[in-house]
C-alpha positions as CSV (number, residue, x, y, z in Angstrom):
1,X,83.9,68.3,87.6
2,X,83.4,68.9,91.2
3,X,82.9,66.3,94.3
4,X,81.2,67.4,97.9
5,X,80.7,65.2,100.5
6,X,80.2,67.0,103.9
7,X,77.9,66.8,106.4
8,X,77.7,65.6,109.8
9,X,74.0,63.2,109.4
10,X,74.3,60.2,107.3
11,X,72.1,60.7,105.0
12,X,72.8,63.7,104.3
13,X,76.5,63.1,104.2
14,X,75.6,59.8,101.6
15,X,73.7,62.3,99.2
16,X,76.8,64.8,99.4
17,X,79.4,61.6,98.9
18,X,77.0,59.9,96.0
19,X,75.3,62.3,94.3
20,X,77.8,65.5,94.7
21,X,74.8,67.2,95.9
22,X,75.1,69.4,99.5
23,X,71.7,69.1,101.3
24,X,71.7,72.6,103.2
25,X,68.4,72.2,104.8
26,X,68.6,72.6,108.3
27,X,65.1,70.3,108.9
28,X,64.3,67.1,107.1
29,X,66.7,66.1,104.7
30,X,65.8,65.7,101.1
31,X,65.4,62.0,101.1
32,X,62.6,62.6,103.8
33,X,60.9,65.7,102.4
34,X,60.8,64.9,98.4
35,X,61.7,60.8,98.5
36,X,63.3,60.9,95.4
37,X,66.4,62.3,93.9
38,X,66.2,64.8,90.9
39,X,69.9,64.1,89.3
40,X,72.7,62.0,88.6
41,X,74.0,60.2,91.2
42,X,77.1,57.6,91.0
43,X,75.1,54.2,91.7
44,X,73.3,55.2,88.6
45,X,75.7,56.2,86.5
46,X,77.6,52.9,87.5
47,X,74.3,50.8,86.9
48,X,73.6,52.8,83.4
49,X,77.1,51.4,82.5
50,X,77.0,47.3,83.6
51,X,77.1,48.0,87.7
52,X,75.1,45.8,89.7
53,X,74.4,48.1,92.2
54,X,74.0,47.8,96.4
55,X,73.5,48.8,99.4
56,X,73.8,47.2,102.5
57,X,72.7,48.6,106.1
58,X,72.0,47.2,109.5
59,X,69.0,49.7,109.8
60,X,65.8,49.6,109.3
61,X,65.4,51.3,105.5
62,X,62.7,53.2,106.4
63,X,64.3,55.4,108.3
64,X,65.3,58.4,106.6
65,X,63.0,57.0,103.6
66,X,66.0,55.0,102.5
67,X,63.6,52.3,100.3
68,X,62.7,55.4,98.2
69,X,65.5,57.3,98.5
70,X,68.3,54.9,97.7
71,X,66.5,53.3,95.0
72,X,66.0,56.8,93.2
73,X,69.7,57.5,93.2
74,X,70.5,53.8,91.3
75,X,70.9,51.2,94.0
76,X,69.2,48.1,92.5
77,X,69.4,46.0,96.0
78,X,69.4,47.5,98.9
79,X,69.7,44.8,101.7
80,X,68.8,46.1,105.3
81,X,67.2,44.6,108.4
82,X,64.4,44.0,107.2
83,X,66.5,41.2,105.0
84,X,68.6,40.4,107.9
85,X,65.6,39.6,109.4
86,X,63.8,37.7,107.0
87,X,66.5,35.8,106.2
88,X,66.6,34.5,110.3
89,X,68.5,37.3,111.8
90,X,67.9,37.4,115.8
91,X,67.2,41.0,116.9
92,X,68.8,40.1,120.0
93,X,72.2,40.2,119.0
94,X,71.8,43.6,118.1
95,X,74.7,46.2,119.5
96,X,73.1,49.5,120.0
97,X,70.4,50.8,117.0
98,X,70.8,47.3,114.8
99,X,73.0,44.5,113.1
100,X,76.5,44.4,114.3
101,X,78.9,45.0,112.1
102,X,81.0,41.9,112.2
103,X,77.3,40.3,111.1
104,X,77.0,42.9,108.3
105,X,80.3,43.1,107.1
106,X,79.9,38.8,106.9
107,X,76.6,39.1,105.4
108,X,77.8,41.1,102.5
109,X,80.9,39.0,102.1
110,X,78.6,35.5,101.3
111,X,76.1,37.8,99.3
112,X,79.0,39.3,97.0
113,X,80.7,36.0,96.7
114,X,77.9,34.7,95.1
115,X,77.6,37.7,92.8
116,X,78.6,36.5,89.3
117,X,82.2,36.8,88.4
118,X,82.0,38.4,84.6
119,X,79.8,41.5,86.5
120,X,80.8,44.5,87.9
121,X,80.1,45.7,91.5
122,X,79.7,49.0,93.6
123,X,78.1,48.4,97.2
124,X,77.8,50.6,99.8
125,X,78.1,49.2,103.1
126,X,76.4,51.0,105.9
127,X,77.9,50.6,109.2
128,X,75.8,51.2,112.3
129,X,77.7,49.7,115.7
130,X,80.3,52.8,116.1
131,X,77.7,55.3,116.0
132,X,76.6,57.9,119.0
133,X,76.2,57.3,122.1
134,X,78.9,55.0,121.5
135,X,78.2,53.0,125.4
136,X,77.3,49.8,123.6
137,X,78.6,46.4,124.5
138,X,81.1,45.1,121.9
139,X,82.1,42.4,123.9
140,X,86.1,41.9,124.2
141,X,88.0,44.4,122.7
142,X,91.6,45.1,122.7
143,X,92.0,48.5,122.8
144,X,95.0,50.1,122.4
145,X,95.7,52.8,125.7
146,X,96.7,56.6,124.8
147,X,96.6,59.9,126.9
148,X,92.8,60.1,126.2
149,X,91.3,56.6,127.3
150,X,90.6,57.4,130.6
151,X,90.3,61.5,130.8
152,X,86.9,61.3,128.8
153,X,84.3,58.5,128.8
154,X,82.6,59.8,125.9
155,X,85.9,59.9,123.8
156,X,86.7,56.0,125.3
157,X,83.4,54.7,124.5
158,X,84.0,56.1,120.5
159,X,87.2,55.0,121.3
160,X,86.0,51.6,121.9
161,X,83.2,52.0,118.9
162,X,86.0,53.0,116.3
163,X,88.1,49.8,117.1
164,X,84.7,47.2,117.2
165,X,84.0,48.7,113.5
166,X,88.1,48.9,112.7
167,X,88.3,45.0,113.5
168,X,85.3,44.0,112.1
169,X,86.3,46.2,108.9
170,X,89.4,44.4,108.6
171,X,87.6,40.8,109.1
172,X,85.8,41.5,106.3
173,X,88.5,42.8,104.2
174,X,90.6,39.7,104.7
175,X,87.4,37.3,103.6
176,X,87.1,39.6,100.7
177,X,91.0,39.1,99.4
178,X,90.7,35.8,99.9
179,X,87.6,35.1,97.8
180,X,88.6,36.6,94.8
C-alpha cells in the first residue's frame, strides 16, 4: 500500500525502489552491515509467482555486499563483472569505475534473448558509466549545446555522462523491440 524510493547512494536508493524499505542509516547501509534483507521485496515476490529474476551490473558485486544482498531480496542471477569477465571481457575498455554501458546494455540484450519465451522476466540493469565524477572518456558524443554547457564543467561532464548512458539506453531499447 505504500512505495518509497529515495535516497541519493545506490544501494540504498535500490532497497528503497525494490523493497519499499527507507535505509536511514547515516553509516554503512544495510546490505553491508546485516547482508541480508529481513522482508518482502519485489524480485521475490515476482520470483514466488513464475519471474525469472536478474540483475545485471558493470561493478564488481562485492561492493556494497551485493552477492548477498541481492540474492536475499529474490534476484536468482545476478550477472556483474565478475561474469563480464569470465566470460572474456577486457578490463581495458572500462569508462570510469567498470563496463560501459553500451557493453552492458548489449550484454543483457543476447542474455535475455536467449531467455525462454513462455517465461516471465524482471531485470534490473545497473548502469555505471554516468556516475560521479562524470570526467570519463565516452568517446564521440553529440551533445546537444544549452545555456549551461560551458558555464560549469562539472555540470558539462554529467552533461556529457547523461547523454553516453541516454544513447546507449536507447541502443539497447531498439535491440530489445526488435527481438521480441
Amino acid at each position: 500500500t505504500h512505495f518509497y524510493a529515495n535516497n541519493r547512494q545506490t544501494v540504498k536508493g535500490e532497497q528503497a525502489l525494490l523493497c519499499s524499505a527507507i535505509d536511514y542509516r547515516g553509516d554503512a547501509p544495510y546490505a553491508v552491515k546485516h547482508g541480508n534483507f529481513n522482508g518482502r521485496c519485489l524480485p521475490e515476490i515476482l520470483d514466488q509467482n513464475g519471474f525469472e529474476t536478474y540483475w545485471y551490473h558493470g561493478y564488481t558485486k562485492e561492493f556494497f555486499n551485493r552477492k548477498e544482498y541481492h540474492h536475499s531480496i529474490g534476484f536468482e542471477h545476478i550477472y556483474a563483472k565478475e561474469e563480464f569477465i569470465a566470460d572474456g571481457y577486457d578490463e581495458n575498455q572500462d569508462i570510469g569505475w567498470g563496463v560501459p554501458d553500451k557493453q552492458l546494455f548489449s550484454t543483457v540484450l543476447n542474455k535475455l534473448e536467449n531467455h525462454p519465451k513462455d517465461k516471465p522476466f524482471f531485470a534490473q540493469v545497473l548502469t555505471l558509466t554516468n556516475n560521479q565524477p562524470f570526467d570519463w572518456n565516452y568517446g564521440e558524443l553529440n551533445v546537444p549545446d544549452n545555456d549551461y554547457s560551458e558555464a560549469d564543467p562539472i555540470y558539462s561532464n554529467y552533461q556529457r555522462g547523461i547523454n553516453y548512458t541516454d544513447a546507449a539506453l536507447g541502443e539497447f531499447w531498439d535491440g530489445f523491440i526488435k527481438s521480441s
